[in-house]
C-alpha positions as CSV (number, residue, x, y, z in Angstrom):
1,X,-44.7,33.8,41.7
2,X,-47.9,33.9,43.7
3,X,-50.8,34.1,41.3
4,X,-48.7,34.7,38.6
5,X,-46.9,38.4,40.4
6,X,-49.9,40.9,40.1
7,X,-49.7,40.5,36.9
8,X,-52.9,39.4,35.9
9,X,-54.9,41.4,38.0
10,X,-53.6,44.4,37.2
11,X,-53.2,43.4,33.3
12,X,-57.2,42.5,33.5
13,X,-57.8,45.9,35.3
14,X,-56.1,48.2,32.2
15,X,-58.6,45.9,29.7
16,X,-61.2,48.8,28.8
17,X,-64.4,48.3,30.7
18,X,-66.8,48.0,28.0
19,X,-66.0,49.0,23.7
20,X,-69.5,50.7,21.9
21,X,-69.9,49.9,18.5
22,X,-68.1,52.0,16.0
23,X,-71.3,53.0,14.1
24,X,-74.6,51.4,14.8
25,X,-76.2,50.9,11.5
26,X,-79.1,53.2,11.2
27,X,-82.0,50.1,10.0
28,X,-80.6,47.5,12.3
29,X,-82.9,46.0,14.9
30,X,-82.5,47.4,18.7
31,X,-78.9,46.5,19.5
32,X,-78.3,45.0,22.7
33,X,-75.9,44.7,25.5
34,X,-73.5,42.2,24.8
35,X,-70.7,41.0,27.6
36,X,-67.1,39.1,27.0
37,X,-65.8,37.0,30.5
38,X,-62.0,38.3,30.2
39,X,-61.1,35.7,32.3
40,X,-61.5,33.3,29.7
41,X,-59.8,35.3,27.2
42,X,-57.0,34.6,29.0
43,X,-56.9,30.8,28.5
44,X,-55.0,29.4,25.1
45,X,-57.1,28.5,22.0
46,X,-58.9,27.4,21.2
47,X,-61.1,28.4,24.3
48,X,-59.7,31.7,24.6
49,X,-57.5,34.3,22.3
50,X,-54.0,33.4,23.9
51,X,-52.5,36.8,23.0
52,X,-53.1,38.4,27.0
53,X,-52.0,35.3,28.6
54,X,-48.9,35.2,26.8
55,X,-48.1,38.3,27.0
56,X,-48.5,38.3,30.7
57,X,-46.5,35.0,30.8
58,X,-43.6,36.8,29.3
59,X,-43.8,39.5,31.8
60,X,-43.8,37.0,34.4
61,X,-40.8,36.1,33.0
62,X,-39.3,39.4,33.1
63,X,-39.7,40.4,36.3
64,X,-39.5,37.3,38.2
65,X,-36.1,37.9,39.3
66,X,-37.0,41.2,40.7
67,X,-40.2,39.4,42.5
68,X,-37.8,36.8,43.5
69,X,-35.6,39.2,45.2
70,X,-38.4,40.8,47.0
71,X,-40.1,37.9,48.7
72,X,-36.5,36.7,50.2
73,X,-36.1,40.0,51.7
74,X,-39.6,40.1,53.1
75,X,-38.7,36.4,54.2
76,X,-35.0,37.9,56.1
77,X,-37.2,40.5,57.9
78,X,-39.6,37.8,58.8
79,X,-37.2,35.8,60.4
80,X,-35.7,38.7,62.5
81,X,-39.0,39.7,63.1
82,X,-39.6,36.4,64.9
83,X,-36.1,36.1,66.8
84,X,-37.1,39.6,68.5
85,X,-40.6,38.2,69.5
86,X,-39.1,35.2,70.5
87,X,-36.5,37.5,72.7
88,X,-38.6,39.8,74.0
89,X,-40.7,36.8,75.5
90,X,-38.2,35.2,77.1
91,X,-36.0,38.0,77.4
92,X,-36.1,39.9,81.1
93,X,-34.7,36.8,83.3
94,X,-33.4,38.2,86.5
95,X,-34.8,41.2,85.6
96,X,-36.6,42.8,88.7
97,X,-34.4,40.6,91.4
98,X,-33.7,42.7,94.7
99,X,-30.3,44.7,94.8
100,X,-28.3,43.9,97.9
101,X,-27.5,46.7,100.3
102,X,-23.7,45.6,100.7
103,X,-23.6,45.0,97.3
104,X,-23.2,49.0,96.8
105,X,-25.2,50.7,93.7
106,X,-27.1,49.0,91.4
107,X,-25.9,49.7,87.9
108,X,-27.8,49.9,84.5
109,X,-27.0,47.1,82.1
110,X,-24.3,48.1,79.5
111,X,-26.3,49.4,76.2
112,X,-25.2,47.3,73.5
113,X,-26.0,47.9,69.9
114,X,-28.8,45.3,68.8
115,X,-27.4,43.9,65.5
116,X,-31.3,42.9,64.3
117,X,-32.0,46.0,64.2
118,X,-29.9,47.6,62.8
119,X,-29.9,44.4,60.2
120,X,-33.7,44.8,60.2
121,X,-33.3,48.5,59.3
122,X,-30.7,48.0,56.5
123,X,-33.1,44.9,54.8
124,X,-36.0,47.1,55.0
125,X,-34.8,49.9,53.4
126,X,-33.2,48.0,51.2
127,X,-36.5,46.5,50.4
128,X,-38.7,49.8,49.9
129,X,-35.9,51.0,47.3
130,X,-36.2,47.3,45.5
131,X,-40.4,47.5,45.8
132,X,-40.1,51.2,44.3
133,X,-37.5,49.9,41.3
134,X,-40.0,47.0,40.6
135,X,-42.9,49.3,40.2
136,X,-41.3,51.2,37.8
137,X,-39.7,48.3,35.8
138,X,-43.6,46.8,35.7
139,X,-45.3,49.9,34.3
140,X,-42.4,49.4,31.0
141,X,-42.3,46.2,30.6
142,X,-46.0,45.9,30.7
143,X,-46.6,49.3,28.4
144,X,-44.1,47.4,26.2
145,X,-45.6,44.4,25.9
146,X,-49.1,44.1,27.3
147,X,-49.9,47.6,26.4
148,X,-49.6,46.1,22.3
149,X,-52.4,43.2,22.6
150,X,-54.7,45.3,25.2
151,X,-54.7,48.0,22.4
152,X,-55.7,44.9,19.1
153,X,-58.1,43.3,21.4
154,X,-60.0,46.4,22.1
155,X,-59.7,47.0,18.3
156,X,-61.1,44.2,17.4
157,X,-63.5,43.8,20.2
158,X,-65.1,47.4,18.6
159,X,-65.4,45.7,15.4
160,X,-67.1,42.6,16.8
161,X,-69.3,44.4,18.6
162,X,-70.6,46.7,15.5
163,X,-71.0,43.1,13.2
164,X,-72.6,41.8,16.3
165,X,-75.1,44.3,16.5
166,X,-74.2,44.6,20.6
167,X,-74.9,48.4,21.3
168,X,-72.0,48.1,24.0
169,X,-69.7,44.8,24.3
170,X,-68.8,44.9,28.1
171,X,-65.4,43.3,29.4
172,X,-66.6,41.7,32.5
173,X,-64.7,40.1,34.9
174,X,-65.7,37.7,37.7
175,X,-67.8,39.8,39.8
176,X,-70.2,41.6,37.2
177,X,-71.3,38.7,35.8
178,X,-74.1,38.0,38.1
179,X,-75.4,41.7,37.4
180,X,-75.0,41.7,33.5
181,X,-76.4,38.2,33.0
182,X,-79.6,39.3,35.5
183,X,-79.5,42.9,33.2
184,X,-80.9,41.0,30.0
185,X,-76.8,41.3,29.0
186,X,-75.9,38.7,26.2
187,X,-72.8,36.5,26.9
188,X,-70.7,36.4,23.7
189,X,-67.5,35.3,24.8
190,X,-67.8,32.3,22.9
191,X,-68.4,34.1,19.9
192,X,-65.9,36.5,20.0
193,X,-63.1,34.1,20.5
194,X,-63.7,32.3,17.6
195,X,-64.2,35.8,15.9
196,X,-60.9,37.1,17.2
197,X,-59.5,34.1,16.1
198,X,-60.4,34.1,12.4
199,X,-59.7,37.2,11.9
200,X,-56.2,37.5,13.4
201,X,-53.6,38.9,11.5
């Protein structure tokens, strides 16, 4: 499955953009911005929490038939795609030739039926109703088993950030790091792994 379905991407995108401390302790010093790379949370321990990419893995697992039965659809359609390019190029031959007078009126070519099409027609549809069913069956299965460790991590990432002292713990993924590392933003992602880690239930 191509980068692991959508999976990830979308997976990452439902991570809550940044967690604020639950209560910032009214004598502690200035607390800062703090930033975890979610990227790397997704990695196994002991170098990330292993929770997301598992889960994600099993929903990979899940839906790969579905995705498997997608991409040789879109790989039919393709193929007839190219046989009528290829046809219409070298269609035509004879096309355009002079009618003989003697040979009395020239006549229109029969009209045939062109079985791609219709065959391109039925796989397309086909495909839009086995896109839509896929959608649907993603948003479950992820609620159902994604939608669990988003919910902890986020938990515990408000908790971290309050012992931390982080007035915000930002989940950042690959293009706001530049901006947060050049904002004074503190990378903790090494600290909250191990964190998460200890105190996993």
């Amino acid at each position: 499955m191509a980068k692991r379905f959508f999976v990830a991407g979308l997976v990452l995108a439902a991570l809550p953009g940044a967690v604020r401390a639950q209560e910032p302790a009214a004598a502690a010093p200035a607390a800062t911005g703090c930033y975890v790379e979610v990227a790397k949370l997704m990695a196994d321990p002991p170098t990330g929490i292993g929770d997301i990419g598992a889960a994600i893995r099993e929903l990979d697992v899940r839906l790969r038939p579905q995705v498997d039965e997608v991409n040789a659809l879109k790989a039919q359609i393709a193929r007839i795609e190219q046989r009528q390019a290829e046809s219409a190029q070298g269609g035509g031959e004879g096309a355009g030739e002079p009618a003989f007078a003697d040979e009395g009126p020239a006549l229109p070519p029969p009209v045939t039926a062109d079985p791609d099409a219709e065959e391109l027609q039925r796989l397309q549809t086909e495909l839009q109703a086995k896109q839509d069913q896929l959608k649907l069956d993603y948003a479950a299965q992820q609620q159902a088993l994604v939608g669990p460790v988003q919910t902890r991590v986020s938990e515990q990432a408000r908790v971290f950030a309050t012992q931390r002292g982080c007035a915000e713990l930002k989940m950042a993924r690959a293009p706001d790091l530049a901006a947060l590392a050049s904002a004074g933003a503190q990378n903790v992602t090494g600290e909250f792994v191990s964190w998460y880690l200890a105190n996993k239930s």
